[in-house]
PyMOL commands that place a pseudoatom at each C-alpha (Angstrom):
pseudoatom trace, name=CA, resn=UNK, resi=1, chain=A, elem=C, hetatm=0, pos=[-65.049, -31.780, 46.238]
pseudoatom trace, name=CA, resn=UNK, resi=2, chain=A, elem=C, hetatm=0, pos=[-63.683, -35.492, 44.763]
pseudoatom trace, name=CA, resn=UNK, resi=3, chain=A, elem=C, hetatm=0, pos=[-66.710, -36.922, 42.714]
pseudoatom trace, name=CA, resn=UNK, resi=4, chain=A, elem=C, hetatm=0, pos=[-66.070, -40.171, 44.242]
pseudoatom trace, name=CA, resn=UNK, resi=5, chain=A, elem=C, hetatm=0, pos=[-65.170, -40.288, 48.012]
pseudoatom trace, name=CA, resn=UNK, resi=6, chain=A, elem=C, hetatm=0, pos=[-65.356, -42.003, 51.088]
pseudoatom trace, name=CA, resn=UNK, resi=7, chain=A, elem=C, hetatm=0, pos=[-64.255, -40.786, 54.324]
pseudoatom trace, name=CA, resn=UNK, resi=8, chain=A, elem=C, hetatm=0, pos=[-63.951, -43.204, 57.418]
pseudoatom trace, name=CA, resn=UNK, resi=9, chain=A, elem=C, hetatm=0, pos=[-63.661, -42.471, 61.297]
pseudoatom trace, name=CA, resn=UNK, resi=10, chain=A, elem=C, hetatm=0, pos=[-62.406, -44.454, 63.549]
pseudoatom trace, name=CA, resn=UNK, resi=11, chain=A, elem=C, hetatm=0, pos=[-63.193, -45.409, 67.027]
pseudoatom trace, name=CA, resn=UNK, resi=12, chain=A, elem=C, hetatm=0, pos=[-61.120, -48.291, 68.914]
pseudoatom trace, name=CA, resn=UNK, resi=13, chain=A, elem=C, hetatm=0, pos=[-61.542, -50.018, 72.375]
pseudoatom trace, name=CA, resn=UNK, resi=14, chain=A, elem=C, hetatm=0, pos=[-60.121, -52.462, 74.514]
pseudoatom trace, name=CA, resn=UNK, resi=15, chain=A, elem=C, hetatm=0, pos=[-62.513, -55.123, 75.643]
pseudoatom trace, name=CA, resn=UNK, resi=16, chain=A, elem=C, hetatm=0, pos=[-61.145, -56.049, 78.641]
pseudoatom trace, name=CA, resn=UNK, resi=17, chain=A, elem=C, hetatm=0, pos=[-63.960, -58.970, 79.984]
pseudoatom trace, name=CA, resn=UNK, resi=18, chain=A, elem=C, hetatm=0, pos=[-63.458, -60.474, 76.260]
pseudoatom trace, name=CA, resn=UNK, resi=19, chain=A, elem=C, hetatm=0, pos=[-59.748, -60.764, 76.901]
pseudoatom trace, name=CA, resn=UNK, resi=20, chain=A, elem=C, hetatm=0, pos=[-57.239, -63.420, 78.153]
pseudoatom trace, name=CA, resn=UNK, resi=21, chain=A, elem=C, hetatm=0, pos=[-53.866, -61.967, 78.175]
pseudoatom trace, name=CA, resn=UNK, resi=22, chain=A, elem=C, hetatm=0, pos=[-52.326, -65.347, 80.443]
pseudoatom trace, name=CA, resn=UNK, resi=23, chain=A, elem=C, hetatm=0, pos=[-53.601, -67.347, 76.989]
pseudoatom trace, name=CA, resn=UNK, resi=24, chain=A, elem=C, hetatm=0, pos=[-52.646, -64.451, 74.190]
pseudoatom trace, name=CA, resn=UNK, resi=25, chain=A, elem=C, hetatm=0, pos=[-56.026, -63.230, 73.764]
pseudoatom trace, name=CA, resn=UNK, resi=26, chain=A, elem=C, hetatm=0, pos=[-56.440, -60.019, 73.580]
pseudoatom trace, name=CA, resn=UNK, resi=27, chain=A, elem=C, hetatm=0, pos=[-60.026, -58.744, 72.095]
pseudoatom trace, name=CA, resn=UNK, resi=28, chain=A, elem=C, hetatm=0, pos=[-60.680, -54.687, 70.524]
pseudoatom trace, name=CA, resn=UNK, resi=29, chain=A, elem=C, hetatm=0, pos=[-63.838, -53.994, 69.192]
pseudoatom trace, name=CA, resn=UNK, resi=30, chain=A, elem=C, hetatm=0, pos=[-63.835, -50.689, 66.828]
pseudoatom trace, name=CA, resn=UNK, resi=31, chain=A, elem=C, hetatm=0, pos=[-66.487, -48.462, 65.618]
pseudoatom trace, name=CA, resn=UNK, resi=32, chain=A, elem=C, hetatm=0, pos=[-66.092, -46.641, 61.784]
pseudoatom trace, name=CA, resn=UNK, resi=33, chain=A, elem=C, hetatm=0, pos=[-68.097, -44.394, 60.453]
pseudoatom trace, name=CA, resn=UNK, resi=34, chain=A, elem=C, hetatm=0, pos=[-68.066, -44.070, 56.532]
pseudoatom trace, name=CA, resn=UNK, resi=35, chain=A, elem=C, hetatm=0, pos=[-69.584, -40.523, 55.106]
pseudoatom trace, name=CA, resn=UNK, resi=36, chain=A, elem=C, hetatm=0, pos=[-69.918, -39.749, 51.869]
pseudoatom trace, name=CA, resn=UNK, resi=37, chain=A, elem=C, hetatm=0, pos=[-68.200, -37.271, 51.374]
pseudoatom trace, name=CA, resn=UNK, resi=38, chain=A, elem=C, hetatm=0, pos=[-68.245, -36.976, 47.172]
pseudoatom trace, name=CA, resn=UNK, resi=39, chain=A, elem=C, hetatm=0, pos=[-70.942, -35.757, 44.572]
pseudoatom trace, name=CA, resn=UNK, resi=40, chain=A, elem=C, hetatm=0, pos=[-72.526, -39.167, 43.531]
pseudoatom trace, name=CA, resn=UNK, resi=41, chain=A, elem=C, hetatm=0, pos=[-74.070, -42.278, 45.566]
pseudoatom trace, name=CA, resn=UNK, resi=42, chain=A, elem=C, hetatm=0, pos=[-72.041, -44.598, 46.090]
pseudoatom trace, name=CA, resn=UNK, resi=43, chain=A, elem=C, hetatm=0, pos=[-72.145, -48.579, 47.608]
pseudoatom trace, name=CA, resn=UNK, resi=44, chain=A, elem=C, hetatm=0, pos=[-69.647, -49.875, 49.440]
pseudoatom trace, name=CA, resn=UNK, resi=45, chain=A, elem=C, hetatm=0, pos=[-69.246, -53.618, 48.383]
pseudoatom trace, name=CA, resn=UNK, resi=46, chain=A, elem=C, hetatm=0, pos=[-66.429, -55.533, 49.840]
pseudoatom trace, name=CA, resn=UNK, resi=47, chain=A, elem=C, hetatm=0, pos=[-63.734, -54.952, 52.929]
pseudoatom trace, name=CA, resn=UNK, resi=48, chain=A, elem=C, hetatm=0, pos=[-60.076, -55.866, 52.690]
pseudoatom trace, name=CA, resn=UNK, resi=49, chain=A, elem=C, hetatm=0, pos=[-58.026, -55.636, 56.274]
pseudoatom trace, name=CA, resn=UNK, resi=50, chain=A, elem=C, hetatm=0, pos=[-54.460, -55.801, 57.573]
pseudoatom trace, name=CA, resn=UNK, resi=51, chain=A, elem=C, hetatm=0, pos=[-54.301, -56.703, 61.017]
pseudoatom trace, name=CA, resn=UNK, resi=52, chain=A, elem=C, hetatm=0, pos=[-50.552, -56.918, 62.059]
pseudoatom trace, name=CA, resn=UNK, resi=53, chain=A, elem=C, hetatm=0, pos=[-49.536, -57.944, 65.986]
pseudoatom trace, name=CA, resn=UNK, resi=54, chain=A, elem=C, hetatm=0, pos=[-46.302, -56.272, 68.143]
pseudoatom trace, name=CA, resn=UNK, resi=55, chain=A, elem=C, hetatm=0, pos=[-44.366, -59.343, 66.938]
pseudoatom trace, name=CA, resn=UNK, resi=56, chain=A, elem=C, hetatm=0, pos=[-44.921, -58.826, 63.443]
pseudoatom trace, name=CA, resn=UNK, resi=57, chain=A, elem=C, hetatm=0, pos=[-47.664, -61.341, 62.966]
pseudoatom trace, name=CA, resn=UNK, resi=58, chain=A, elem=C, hetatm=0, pos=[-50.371, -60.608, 59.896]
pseudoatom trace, name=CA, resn=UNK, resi=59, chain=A, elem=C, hetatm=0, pos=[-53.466, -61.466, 59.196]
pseudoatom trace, name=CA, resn=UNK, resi=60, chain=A, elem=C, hetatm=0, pos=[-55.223, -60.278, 55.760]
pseudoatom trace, name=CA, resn=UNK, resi=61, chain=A, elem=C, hetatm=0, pos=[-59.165, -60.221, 55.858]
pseudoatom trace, name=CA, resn=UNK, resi=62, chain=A, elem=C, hetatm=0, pos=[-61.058, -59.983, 52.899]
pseudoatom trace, name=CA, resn=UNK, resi=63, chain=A, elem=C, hetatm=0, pos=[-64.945, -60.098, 52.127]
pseudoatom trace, name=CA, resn=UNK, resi=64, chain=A, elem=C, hetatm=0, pos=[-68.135, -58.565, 50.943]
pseudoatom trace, name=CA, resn=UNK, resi=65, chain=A, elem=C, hetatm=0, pos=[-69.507, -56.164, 52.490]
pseudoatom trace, name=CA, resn=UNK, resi=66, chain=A, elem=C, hetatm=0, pos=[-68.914, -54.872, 56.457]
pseudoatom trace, name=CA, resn=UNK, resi=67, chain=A, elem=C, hetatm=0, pos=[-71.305, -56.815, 59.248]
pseudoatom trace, name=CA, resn=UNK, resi=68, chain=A, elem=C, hetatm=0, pos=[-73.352, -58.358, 57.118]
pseudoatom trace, name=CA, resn=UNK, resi=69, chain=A, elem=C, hetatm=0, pos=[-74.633, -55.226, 54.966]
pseudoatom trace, name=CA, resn=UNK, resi=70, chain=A, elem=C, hetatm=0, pos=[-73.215, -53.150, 51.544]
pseudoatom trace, name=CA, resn=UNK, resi=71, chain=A, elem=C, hetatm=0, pos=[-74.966, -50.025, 52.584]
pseudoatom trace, name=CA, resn=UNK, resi=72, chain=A, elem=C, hetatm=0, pos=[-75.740, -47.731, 49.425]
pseudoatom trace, name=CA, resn=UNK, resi=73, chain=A, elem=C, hetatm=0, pos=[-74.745, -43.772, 50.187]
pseudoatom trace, name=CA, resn=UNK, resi=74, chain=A, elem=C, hetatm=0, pos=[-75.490, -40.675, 48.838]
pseudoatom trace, name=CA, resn=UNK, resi=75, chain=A, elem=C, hetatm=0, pos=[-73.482, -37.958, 49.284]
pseudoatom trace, name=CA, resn=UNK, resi=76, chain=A, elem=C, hetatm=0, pos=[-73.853, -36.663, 53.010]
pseudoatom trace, name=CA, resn=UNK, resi=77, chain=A, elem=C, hetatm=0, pos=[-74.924, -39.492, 54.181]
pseudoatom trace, name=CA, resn=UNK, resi=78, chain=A, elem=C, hetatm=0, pos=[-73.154, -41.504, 57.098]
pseudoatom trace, name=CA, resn=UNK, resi=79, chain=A, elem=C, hetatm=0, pos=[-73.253, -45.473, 58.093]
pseudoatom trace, name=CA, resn=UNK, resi=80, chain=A, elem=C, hetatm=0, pos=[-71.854, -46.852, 61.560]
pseudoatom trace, name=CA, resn=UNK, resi=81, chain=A, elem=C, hetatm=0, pos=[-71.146, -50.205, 61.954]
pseudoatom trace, name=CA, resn=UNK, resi=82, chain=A, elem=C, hetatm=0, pos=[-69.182, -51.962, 65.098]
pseudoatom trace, name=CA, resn=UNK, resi=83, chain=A, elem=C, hetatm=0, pos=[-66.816, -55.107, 64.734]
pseudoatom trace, name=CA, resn=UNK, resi=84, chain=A, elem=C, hetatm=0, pos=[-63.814, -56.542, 66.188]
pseudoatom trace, name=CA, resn=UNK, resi=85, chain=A, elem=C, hetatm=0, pos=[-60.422, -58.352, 66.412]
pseudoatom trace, name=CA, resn=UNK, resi=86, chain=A, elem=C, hetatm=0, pos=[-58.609, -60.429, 68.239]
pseudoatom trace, name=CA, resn=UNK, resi=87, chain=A, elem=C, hetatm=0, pos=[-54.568, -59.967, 69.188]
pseudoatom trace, name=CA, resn=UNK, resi=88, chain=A, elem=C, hetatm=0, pos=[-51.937, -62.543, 70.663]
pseudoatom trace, name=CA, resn=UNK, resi=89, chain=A, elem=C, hetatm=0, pos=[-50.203, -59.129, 72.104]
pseudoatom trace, name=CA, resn=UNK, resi=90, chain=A, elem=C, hetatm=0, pos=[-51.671, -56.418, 73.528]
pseudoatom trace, name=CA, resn=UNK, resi=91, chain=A, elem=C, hetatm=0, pos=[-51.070, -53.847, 70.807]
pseudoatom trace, name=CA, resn=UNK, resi=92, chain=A, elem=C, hetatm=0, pos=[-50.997, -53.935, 67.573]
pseudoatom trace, name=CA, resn=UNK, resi=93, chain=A, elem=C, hetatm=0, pos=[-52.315, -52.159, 64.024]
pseudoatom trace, name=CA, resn=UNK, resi=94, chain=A, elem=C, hetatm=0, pos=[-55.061, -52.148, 61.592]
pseudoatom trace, name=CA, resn=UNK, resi=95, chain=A, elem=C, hetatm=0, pos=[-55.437, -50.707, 58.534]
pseudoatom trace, name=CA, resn=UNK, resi=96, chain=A, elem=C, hetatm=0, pos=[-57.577, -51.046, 55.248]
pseudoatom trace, name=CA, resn=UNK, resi=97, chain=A, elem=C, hetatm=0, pos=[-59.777, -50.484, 52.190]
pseudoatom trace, name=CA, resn=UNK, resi=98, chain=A, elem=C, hetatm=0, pos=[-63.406, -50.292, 50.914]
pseudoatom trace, name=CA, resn=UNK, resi=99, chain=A, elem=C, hetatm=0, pos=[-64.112, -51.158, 47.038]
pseudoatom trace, name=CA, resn=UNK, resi=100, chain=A, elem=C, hetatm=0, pos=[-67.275, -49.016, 46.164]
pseudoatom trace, name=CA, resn=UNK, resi=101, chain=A, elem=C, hetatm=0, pos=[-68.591, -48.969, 42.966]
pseudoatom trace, name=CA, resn=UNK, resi=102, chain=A, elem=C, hetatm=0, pos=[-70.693, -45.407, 42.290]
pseudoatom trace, name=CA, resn=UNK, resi=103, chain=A, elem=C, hetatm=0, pos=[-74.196, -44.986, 40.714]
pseudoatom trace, name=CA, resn=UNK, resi=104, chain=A, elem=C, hetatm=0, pos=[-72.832, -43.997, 37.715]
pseudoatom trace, name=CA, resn=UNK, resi=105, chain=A, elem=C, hetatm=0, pos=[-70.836, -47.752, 37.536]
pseudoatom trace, name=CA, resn=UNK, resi=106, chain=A, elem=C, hetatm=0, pos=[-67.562, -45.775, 38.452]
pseudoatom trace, name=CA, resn=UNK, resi=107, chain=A, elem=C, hetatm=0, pos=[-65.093, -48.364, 41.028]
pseudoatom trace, name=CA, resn=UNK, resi=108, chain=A, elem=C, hetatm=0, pos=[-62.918, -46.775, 43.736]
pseudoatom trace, name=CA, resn=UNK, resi=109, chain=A, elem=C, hetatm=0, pos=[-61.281, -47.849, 46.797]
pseudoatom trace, name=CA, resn=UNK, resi=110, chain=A, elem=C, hetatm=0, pos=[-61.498, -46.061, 50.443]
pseudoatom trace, name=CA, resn=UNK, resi=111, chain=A, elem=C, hetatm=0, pos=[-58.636, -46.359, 52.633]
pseudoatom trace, name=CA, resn=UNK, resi=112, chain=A, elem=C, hetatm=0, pos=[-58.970, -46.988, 55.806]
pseudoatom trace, name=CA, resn=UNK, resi=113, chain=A, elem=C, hetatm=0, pos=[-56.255, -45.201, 57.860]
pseudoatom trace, name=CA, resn=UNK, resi=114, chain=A, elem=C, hetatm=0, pos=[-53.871, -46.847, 60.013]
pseudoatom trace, name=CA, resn=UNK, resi=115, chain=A, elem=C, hetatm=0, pos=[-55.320, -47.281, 63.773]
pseudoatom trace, name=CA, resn=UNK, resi=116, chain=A, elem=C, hetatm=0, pos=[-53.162, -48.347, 66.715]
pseudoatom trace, name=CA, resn=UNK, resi=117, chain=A, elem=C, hetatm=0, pos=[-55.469, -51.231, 69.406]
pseudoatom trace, name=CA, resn=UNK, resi=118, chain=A, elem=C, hetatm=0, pos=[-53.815, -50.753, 72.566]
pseudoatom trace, name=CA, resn=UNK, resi=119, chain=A, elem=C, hetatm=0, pos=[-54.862, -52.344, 75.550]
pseudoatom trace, name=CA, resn=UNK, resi=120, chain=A, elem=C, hetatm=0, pos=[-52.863, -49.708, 77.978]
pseudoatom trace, name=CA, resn=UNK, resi=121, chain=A, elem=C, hetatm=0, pos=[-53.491, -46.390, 78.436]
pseudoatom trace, name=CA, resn=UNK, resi=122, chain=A, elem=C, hetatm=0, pos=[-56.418, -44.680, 80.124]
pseudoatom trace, name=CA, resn=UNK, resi=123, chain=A, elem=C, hetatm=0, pos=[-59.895, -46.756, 79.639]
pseudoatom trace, name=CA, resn=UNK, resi=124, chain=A, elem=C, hetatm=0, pos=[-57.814, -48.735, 76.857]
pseudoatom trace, name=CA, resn=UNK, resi=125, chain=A, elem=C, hetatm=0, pos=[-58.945, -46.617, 73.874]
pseudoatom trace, name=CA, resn=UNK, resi=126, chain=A, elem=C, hetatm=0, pos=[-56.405, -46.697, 70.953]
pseudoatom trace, name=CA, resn=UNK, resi=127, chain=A, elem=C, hetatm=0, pos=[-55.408, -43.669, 68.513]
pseudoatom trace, name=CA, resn=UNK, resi=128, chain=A, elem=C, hetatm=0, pos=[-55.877, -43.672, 65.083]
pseudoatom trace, name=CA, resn=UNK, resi=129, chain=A, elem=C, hetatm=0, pos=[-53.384, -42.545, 63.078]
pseudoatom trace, name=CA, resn=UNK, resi=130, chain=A, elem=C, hetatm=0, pos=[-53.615, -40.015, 59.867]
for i in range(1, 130): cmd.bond("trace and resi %d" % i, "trace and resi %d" % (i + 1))
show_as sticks, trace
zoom trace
């Protein structure tokens, strides 16, 4: 087992009664779960997104923490946060990383794996991608 290690799980939806797709708008809410999965506590401090559309168009998000909190995990422990994003198209990608800095002062990063947001498909749920 890594000493330092994040794992995240990925949950996207289509928000249908958020969306306008006459005006471009089309909203996805998505649902991670980050475990720690290494051998020392670890806090996750800042979020850093790429948010790309079906024509090409990319947005880069970056800032502390994820909803408002930097939670602090030790290893086995799980936090679950919902957000969101908005699209001009109907599909289109996200993908990321986590800086955490360990107990023990040690700095990694967590990726966060490419997901597809797809507003097709049955109930509009979108597949994440490993």
């Amino acid at each position: 087992m890594p000493k330092y290690q994040f794992h995240c799980e990925i949950a996207p939806q289509y928000l249908p009664e958020q969306s306008d797709p006459e005006r471009g708008v089309h909203a996805f809410a998505y649902t991670i779960t980050i475990s720690n999965t290494g051998e020392v506590a670890a806090q996750l401090i800042a979020r850093h997104w790429h948010i790309v559309d079906a024509m090409g168009h990319t947005e880069e998000v970056k800032g502390l923490g994820v909803v408002g909190h930097q939670p602090l995990l030790k290893p086995g422990e799980s936090f679950q946060y919902t957000s969101g994003a908005r699209l001009r198209t109907a599909t289109g990608t996200m993908r990321g990383s986590y800086f955490c800095v360990a107990e023990d002062g040690e700095r990694f990063e967590t990726e966060i794996p490419l997901f597809v947001l797809d507003a097709s498909g049955a109930g509009g749920t979108a597949r994440t991608l490993h």
